[in-house]
C-alpha positions in Angstrom: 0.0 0.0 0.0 1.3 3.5 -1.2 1.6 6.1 1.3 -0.1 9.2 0.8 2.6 12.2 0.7 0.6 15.2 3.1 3.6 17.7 2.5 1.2 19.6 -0.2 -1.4 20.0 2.7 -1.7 22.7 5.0 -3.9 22.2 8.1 -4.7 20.5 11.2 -5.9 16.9 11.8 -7.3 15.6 15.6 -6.6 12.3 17.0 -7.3 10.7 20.2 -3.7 12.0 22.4 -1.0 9.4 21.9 -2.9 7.4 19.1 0.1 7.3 16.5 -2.3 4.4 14.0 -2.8 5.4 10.2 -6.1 5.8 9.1 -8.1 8.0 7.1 -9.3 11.5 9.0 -10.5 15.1 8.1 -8.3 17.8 7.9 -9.0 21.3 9.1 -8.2 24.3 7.9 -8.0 26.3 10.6 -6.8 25.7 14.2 -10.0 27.1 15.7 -11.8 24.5 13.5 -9.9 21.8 14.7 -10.1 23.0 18.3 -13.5 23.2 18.3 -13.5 19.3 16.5 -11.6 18.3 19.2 -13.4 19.1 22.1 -16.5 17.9 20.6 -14.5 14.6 20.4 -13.1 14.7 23.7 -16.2 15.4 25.6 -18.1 12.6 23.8 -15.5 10.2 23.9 -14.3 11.2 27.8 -10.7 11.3 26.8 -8.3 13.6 25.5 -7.5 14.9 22.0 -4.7 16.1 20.6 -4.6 18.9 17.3 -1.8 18.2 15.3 0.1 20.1 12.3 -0.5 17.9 8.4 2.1 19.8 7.3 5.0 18.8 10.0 6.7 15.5 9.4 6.3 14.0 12.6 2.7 15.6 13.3 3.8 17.8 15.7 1.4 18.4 18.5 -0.2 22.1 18.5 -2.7 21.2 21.3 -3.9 19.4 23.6 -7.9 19.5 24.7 -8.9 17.6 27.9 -12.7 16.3 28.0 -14.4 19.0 30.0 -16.0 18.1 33.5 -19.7 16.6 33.5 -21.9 19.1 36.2 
């Protein structure tokens, strides 16, 4: 299988935090879009998110959203 080269891209993706596994997921455009995407993820998933950088060759971690607290 053919790895597909993101260097073009420009964006953000967001991926459960220190989930490192290929597979296919949106990128963002903006980092307040993928912010936002992420803690929609985290709260409904009750785990953390991380926002990382396509662009970067090892992903680099921009952020780091924590599920907030239930009331």
């Amino acid at each position: 299988m053919d790895m597909l080269d993101t260097s073009i891209w420009d964006g953000y993706i967001v991926r459960p935090k220190g989930d490192m596994r290929r597979y296919t997921c949106r990128v963002y455009e903006t980092l307040q879009e993928a912010s936002a995407a992420a803690q929609e993820h985290a709260d409904s998933h009750h785990r953390p998110y991380e926002v990382r950088a396509v662009n970067e060759t090892t992903q680099r971690i921009i952020k780091t959203i924590e599920p907030r607290k239930s009331k």
